[in-house]
C-alpha positions in Angstrom: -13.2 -51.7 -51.1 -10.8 -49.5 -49.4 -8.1 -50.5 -51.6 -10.4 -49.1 -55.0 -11.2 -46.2 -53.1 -7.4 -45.2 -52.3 -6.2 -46.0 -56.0 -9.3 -44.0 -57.5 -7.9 -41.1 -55.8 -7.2 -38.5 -57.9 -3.5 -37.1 -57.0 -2.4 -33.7 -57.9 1.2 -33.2 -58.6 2.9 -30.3 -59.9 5.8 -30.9 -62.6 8.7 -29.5 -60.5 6.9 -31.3 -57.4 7.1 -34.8 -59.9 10.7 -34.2 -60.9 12.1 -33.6 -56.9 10.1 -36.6 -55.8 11.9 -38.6 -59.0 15.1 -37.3 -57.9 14.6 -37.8 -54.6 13.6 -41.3 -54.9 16.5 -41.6 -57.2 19.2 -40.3 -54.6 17.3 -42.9 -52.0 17.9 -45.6 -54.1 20.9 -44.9 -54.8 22.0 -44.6 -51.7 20.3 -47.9 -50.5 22.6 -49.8 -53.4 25.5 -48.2 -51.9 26.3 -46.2 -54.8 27.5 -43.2 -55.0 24.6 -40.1 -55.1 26.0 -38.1 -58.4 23.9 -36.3 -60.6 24.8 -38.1 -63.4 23.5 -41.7 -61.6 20.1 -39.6 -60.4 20.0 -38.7 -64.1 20.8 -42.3 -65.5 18.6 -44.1 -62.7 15.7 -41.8 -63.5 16.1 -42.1 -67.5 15.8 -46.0 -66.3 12.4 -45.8 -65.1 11.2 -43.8 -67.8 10.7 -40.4 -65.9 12.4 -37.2 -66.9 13.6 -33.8 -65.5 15.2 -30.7 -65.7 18.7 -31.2 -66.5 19.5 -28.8 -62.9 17.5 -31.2 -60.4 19.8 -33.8 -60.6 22.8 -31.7 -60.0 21.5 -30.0 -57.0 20.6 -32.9 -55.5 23.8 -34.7 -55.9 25.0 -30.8 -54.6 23.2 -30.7 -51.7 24.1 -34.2 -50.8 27.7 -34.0 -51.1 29.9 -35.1 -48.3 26.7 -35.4 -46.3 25.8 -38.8 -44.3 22.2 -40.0 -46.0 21.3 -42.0 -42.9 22.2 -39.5 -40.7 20.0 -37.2 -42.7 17.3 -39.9 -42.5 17.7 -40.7 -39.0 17.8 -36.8 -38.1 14.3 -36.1 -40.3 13.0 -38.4 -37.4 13.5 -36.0 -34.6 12.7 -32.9 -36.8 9.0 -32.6 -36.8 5.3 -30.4 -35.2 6.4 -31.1 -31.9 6.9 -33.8 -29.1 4.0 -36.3 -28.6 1.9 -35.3 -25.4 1.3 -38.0 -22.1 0.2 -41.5 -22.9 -2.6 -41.6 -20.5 -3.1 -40.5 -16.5 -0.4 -42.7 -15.3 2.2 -40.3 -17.9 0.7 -37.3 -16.7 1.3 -37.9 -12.9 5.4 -39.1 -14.0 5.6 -35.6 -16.1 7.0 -33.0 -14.2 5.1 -29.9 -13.1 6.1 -27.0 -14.8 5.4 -23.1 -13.8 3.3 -21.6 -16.0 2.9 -17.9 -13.9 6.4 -17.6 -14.3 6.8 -17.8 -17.8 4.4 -15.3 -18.3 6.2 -13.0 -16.1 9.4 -13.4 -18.0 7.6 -12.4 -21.7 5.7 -9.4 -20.0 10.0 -8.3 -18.7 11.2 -9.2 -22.3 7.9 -6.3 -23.5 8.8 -4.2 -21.0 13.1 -4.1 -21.6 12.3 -3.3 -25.3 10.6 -0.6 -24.5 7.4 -1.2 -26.5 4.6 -3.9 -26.9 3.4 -5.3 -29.7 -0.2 -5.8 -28.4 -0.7 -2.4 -26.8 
């Protein structure tokens, strides 16, 4: 039942959102072949599959990907994120080092003081 309830899902897509993702895709698969990422193969691979888009998504994707390293892109995306992960349990928390909180603060209240005015005042 979780299966139906997923697929009955309405999604929401705006058009330019649709034709990135199809380019994107595109210049993924592309790229997984071991082709070379140009916008006219984004163009031809998307015409393939029956999607269309603007004729300027394909070429700034193959634009911004020029010269560039996909998998390093891809790989990099991994350490790009909301932050690090916090302790596994009790035994992480005793391994993490302490850290000084007081004097942080300390150092911010300076920083306030050397510009000369405080945005919270």
């Amino acid at each position: 039942t979780l299966f139906v309830s997923v697929v009955a899902m309405p999604l929401t897509v705006t058009p330019e959102e649709k034709e990135e993702l199809l380019c994107t895709y595109a210049a993924l698969v592309l790229h997984d072949e071991n082709v070379a990422v140009t916008a006219e193969k984004i163009q031809a691979l998307i015409k393939a599959a029956g999607g269309s888009v603007e004729p300027y998504w394909p070429k700034l994707f193959a634009g911004l990907l020029e010269g560039k390293d996909i998998s390093d892109l891809l790989l990099g995306a991994a350490g790009v994120g909301g932050g690090a992960a916090g302790p596994a349990g009790p035994a992480a928390a005793e391994d993490a080092p302490k850290e000084e909180e007081p004097e942080e603060e300390e150092e911010e209240e300076s920083s306030d003081a050397d510009m000369g005015f405080s945005l919270f005042d």
